[in-house]
Each structure stands twice: as C-alpha cells, then as structure tokens.
C-alpha positions in Angstrom: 40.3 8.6 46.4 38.9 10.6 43.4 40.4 9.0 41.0 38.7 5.0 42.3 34.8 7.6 42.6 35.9 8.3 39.0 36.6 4.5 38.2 33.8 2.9 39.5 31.8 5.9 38.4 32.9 5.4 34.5 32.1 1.4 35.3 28.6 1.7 36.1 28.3 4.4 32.7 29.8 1.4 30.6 27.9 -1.4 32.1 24.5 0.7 31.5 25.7 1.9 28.0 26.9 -1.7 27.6 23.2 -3.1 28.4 21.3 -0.4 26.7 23.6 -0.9 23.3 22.8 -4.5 23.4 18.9 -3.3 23.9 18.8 -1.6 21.2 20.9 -4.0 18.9 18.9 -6.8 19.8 15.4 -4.8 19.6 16.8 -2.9 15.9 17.1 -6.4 14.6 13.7 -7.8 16.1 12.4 -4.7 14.6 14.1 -5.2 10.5 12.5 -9.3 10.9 9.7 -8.1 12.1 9.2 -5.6 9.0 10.3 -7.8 6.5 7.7 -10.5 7.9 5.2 -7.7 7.3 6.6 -6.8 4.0 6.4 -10.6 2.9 2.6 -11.4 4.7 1.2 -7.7 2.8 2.2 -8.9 -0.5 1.1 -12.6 0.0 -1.9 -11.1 1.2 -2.6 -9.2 -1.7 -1.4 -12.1 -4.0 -4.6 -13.8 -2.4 -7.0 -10.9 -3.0 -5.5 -10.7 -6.8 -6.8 -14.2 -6.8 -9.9 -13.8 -5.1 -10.6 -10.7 -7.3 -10.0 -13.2 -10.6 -11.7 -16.0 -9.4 -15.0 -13.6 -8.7 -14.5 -12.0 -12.3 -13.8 -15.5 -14.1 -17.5 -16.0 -12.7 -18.8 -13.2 -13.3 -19.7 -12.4 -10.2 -19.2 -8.8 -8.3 -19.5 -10.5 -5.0 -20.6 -13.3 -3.5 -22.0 -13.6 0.2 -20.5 -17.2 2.0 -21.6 -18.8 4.9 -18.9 -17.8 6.7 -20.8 -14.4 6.9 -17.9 -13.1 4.6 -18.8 -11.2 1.8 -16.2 -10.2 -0.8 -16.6 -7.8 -3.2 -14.5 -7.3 -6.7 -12.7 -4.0 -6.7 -11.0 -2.3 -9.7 -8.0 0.7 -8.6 -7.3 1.7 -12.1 -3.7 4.2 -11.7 -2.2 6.6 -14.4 1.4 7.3 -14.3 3.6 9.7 -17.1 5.5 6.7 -19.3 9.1 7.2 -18.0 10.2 9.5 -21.0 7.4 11.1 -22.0 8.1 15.0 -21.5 5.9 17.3 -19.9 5.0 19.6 -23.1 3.7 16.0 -24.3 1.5 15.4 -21.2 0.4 18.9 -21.0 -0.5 19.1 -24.9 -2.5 15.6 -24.4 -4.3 17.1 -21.3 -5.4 20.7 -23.7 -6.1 18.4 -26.4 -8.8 16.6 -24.8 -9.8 19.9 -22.5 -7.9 18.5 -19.6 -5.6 21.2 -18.8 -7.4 22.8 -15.7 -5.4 20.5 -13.8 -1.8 21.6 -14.7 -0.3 23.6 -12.6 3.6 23.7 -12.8 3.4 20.4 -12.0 0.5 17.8 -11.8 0.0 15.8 -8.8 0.0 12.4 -9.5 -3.5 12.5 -7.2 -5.6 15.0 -9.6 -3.9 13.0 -12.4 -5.7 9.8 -11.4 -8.6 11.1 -10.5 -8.8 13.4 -13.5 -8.1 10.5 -15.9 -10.6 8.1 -13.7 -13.0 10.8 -14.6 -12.3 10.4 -17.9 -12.2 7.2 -19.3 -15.4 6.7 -16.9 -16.7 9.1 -19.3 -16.1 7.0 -22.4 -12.3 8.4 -23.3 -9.3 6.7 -23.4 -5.9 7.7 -22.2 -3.1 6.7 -24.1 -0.4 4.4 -23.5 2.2 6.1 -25.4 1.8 8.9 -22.6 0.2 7.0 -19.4 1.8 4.1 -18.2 -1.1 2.5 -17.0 -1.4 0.1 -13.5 -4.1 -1.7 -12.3 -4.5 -3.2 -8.7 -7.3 -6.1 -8.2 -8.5 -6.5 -5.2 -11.5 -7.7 -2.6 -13.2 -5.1 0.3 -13.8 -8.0 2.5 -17.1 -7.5 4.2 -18.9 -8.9 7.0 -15.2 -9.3 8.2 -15.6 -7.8 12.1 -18.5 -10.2 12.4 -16.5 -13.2 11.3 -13.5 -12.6 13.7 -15.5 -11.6 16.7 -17.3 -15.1 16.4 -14.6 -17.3 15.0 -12.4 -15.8 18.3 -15.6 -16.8 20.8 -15.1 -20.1 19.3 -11.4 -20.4 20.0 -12.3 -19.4 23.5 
C-alpha cells in the first residue's frame, strides 16, 4: 500500500514539475523576444532622434514647437573615454598639465571624467584625441509629449 501512496505521490510531483518546467520554458523564451524587440525598438528609436537632432541642426534651429503640441529640442551628450591604449601615467600627466589632477584618485571614474572634461572644453579647452576617445550622442527631449498622448489616446477612444 505504501509503495502505490509513493507512486501516485511522485506522479502528481512530476506532472506539477512537468507543467511548471514548461511555464517557465515557455515564459524564459517570451521573455529573450520580448527583450530583443526592446533592444531592436530602443535603437530605432534613437536612430529617429539622431535624425530629428540633424534635421533641427541642418536648420539651424534649437527647437521647433509643431502643431502637434510637440516640441523637440536639439540636445548634445558630449562623452570622454581613455583611447584603448593610452596608459594611465599618460592620462594622469594630461590631467596635471592642464591643472586637472584634483580628480585622480587611484582611479578616475569615468563620471567625474566627463563631467570634468564637459567643464573644460565648455571653458574654451580642448581634450585631445590622442588620449580621449571621444563619443557624441544626438538626441531630442521631446516636449509637450504627456499632452500629446493624453489627447491623441481621447481621440482613439
């Protein structure tokens, strides 16, 4: 008698371990489309604010208010990275040189880098390529945008 309690008792363990494996199976994968769809719509959405951001600037505009309520505005995110290569004595000399060493600590944060070197090219200087590899992101801040999608969902409605 123990041994059919242990049967049927091991049979209801591998039917529930059986539907929760195929759960999680069929969720995992829902989950890795689902993030590369995300992956694929964040870039193509910031392919279109690239373009937005170039169109604006081949105008010379800064922003431009349409009657869609939406009002994008150019943005600049200017990023300094180390060139791969380029050893730390040569960073940290650069930074001295140009009385920039207040940041260095054993390391420098890639954080108080950028801002640091934001701070100074804003004030006229320039940071070399040789040591910086150099990134810049274009971009829009869309604004007006919770305005826009609160009316253009009444209309749907």
């Amino acid at each position: 008698m123990q041994t059919e309690t242990m049967f049927s008792n091991s049979k209801s363990i591998e039917q529930s371990a059986s539907q929760l494996a195929e759960h999680i199976a069929v969720e995992d994968d829902a989950i890795e489309r689902l993030d590369a769809e995300l992956k694929d719509r964040k870039k193509q959405l910031d392919d279109a604010k690239e373009q937005l951001c170039g169109l604006l600037q081949q105008a010379g505009l800064t922003s431009i208010k349409l009657e869609s309520g939406l009002t994008p505005s150019v943005v600049v995110e200017t990023k300094y990275y180390k060139q791969a290569g380029v050893p730390d004595e040569q960073l940290f000399g650069w930074l001295y040189d140009n009385d920039l060493g207040g940041i260095i600590k054993p390391t420098v944060h890639h954080g108080t880098l950028n801002s640091t070197l934001k701070q100074f090219t804003d004030q006229g200087g320039t940071a070399p390529q040789s040591i910086f590899n150099i990134c810049e992101k274009k971009s829009v801040r869309m604004n007006g945008k919770s305005k826009f999608l609160t009316q253009r969902n009444q209309k749907s409605q």
